[in-house]
C-alpha positions in Angstrom: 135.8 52.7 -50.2 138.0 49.8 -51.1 138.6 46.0 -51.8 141.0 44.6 -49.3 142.6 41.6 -50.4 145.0 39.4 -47.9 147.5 36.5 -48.6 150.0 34.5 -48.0 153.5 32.7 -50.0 153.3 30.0 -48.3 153.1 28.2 -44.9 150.0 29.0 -42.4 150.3 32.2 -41.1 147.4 33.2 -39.8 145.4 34.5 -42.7 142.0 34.0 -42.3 142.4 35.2 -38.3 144.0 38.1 -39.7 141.3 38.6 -42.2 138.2 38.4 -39.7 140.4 40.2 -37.2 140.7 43.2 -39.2 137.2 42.6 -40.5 136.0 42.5 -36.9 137.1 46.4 -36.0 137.2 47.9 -39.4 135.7 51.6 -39.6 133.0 51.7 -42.0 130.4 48.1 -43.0 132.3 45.8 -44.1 132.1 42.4 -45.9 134.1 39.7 -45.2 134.6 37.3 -48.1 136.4 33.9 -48.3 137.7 33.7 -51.4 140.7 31.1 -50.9 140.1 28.7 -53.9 141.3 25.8 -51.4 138.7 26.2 -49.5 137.7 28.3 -46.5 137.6 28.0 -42.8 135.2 30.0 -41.0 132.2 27.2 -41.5 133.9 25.2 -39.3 135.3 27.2 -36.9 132.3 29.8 -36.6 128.9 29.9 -35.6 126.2 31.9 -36.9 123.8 34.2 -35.7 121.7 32.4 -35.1 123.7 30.1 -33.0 123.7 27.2 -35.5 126.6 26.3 -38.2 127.3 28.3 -41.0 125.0 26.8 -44.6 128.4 25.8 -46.9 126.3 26.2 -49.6 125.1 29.7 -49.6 128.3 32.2 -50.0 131.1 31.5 -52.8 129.7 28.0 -53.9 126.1 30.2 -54.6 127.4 33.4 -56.1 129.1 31.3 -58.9 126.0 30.3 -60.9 124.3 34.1 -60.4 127.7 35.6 -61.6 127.8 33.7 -64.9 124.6 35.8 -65.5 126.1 39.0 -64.5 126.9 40.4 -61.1 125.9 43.5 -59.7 127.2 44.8 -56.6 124.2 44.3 -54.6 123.3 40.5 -55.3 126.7 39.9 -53.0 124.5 40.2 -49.9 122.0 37.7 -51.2 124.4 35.2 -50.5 125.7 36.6 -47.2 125.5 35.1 -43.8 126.3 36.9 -40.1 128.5 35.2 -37.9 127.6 35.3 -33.8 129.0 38.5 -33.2 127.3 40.0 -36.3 130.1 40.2 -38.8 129.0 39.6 -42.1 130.6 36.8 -44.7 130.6 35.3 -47.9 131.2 31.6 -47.0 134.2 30.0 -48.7 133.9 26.8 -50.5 134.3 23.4 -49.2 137.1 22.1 -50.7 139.5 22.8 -53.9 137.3 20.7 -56.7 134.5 23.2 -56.5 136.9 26.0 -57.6 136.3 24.7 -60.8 133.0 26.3 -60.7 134.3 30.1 -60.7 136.8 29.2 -63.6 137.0 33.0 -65.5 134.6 34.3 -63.1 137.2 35.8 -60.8 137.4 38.9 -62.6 134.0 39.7 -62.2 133.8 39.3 -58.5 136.8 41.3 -58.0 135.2 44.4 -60.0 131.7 43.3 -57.7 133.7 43.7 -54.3 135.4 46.7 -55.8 132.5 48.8 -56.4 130.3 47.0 -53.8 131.7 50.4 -51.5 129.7 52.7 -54.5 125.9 51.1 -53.9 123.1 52.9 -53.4 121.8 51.1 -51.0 124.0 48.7 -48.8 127.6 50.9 -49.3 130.4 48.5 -47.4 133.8 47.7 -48.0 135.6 44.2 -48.9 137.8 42.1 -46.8 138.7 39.2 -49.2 141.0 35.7 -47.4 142.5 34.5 -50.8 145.0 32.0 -48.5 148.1 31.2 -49.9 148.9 32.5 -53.5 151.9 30.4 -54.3 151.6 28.4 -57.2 149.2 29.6 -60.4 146.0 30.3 -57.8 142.9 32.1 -60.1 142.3 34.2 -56.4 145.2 36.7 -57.6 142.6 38.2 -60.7 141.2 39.6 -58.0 144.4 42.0 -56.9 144.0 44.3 -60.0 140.6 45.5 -58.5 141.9 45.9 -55.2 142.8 48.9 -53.1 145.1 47.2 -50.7 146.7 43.9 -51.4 147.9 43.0 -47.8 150.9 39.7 -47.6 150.4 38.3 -44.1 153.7 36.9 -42.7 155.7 35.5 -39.4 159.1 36.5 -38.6 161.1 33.9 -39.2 164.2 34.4 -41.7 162.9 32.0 -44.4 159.2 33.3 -44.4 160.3 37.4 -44.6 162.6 35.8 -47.6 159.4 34.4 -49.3 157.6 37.8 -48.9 159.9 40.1 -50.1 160.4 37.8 -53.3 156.4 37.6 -53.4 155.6 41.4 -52.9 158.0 41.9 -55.9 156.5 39.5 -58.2 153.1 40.5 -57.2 155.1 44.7 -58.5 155.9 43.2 -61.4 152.2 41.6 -62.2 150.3 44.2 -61.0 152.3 47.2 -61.5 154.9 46.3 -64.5 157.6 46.4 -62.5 158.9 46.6 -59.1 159.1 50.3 -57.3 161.6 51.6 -55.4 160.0 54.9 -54.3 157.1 54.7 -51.8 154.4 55.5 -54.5 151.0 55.6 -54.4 150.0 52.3 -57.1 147.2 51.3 -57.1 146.4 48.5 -55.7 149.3 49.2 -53.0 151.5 46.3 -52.0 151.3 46.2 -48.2 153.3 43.8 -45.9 151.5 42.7 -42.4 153.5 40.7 -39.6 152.5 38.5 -37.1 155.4 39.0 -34.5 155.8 39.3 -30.8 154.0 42.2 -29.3 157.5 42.7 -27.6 159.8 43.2 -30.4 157.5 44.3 -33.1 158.1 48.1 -33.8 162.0 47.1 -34.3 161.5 43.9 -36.4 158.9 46.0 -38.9 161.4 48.5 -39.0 164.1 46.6 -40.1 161.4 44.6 -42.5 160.4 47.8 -44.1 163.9 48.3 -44.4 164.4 45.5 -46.3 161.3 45.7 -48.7 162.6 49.2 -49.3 166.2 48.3 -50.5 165.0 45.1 -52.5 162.8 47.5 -54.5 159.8 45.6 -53.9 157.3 48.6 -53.9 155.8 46.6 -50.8 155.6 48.7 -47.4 155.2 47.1 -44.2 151.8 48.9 -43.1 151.6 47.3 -39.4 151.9 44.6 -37.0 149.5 42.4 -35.5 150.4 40.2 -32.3 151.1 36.7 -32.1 148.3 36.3 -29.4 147.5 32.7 -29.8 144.9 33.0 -26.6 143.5 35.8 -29.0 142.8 33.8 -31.9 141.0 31.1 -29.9 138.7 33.7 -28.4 138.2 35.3 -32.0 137.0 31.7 -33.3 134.9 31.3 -30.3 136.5 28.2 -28.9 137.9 30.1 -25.9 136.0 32.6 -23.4 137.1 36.2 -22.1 136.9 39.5 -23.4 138.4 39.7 -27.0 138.1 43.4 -27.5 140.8 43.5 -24.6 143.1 41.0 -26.8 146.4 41.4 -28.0 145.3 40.2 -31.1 142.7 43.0 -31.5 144.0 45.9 -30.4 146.8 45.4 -32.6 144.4 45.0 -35.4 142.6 48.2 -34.2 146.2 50.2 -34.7 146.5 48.4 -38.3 143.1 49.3 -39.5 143.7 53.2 -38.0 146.4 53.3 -39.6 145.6 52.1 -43.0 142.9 54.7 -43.1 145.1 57.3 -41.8 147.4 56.6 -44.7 145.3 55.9 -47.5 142.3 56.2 -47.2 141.8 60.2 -48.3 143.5 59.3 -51.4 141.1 55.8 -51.6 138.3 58.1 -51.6 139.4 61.1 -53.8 139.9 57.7 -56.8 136.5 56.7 -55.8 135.1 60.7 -56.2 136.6 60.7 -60.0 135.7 57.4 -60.8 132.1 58.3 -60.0 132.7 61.7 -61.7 133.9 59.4 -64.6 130.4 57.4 -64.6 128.5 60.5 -64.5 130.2 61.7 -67.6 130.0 59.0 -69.8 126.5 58.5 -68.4 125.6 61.8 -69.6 127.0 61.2 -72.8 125.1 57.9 -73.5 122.2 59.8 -72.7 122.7 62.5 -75.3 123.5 60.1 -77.9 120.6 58.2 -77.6 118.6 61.7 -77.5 120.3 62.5 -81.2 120.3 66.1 -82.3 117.9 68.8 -81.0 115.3 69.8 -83.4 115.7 72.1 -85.4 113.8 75.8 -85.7 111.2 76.7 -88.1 110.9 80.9 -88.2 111.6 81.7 -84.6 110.6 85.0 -83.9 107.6 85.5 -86.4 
């Protein structure tokens, strides 16, 4: 259905345990791909299946020389590795210089992740951690593909400043200019806050509030708790049962009601542009065919 893509401005709030927390309940299959050119996180923090580490070398680092060849949809899982619990992720690279590696490839990975939802055969749905997006990062090529670009932020005066002056540059870029009326662009702009379970309904209101009369075109589409104990648990270096977390039933409500909200129109773009690639598939085909032959005395 979609290509998720999450962020930050600046500062550490929590994006990659946002990413694999949404990841971790999401609806439908889902790929999980760490696409921070910095570097990622999860081969050090998670194990995998098969209760070793993570390879660093198959994910991101991999994919870069097969998409300089092309890349269709489906070659993303040949570089794929499960985590413990079975979640399924394109390993991030090991640090910054290796960027240098996907330099103009972006592009093409973000219309791979984009259409990954149309295959044939393994169908799923992206959840890309492109870290902190300050600064001239190559991981934003990857937001015109998306269906959902999601800002990740805390609470604190100076960071809901950066976000609201980030969700309407990212307006600007993506849509030419910022929008005051809640719109359906595509991709949409969508605020997420890591807050106190406590106080969260009031503080998103009056952030959406915010968004709204700076005419970012950025909605704040949910909350997801500051549940540090959570977090551990997620990244396996603390026991107890996660799916009772703060962290992950908040990340249950998000991902309910992101689908609730978008997700009929998601799929209705996703029915035309197939509609649209049947058409001009069609039409290929009857060019190549050329003109039907003609009749010699029909009815003699």
């Amino acid at each position: 259905m979609a290509l998720i893509a999450l962020a930050a401005d600046k500062g550490s709030p929590g994006v990659t345990t946002a990413a694999v927390a949404l990841a971790a309940v999401w609806p439908r299959r889902v790929l999980l791909a760490e696409t921070d050119p910095a570097g990622g996180d999860l081969v050090y923090r998670s194990a995998a299946a098969h209760g070793g580490p993570l390879n660093p070398n198959t994910g991101m680092l991999s994919i870069a020389a097969t998409a300089r060849r092309g890349l269709v949809p489906d070659q993303l899982w040949d570089h794929v590795q499960p985590l413990s619990g079975g979640l399924e992720v394109l390993v991030g690279l090991g640090v910054a210089e290796q960027a240098a590696g996907l330099a103009g490839l972006w592009p093409t990975l973000g219309r791979a992740f984009a259409s990954l939802a149309d295959s044939p055969n393994a169908p799923a749905d992206v959840i890309a951690d492109c870290g902190r997006i300050s600064g001239d990062t190559p991981a934003v090529e990857l937001f015109p593909h998306a269906s959902l670009v999601l800002l990740i932020s805390r609470t604190e005066p100076e960071a809901l400043a950066r976000v609201r002056d980030r969700a309407a540059a990212l307006a600007g870029k993506l849509h030419g200019g910022s929008r005051g009326a809640a719109t359906l662009n595509s991709p949409v702009i969508g605020v997420v806050l890591v807050a106190d379970p406590g106080n969260a309904a009031k503080l998103a209101g009056q952030v959406n509030d915010m968004l709204v009369h700076a005419q970012t075109g950025a909605r704040v589409v949910g909350t997801l708790a500051d549940d540090p104990a959570g977090a551990e648990q997620l990244a396996g270096r603390r026991r107890g049962r996660l799916d009772k977390s703060l962290l992950i039933r908040s990340a249950r409500k998000v991902t309910a009601d992101v689908y609730q909200q978008y997700g009929a129109a998601w799929a209705a773009q996703q029915q035309a542009a197939q509609q649209q690639a049947a058409q001009a598939q069609a039409a290929q085909q009857q060019a190549h065919a050329g003109p039907p032959p003609q009749g010699h005395g029909a009815g003699r």
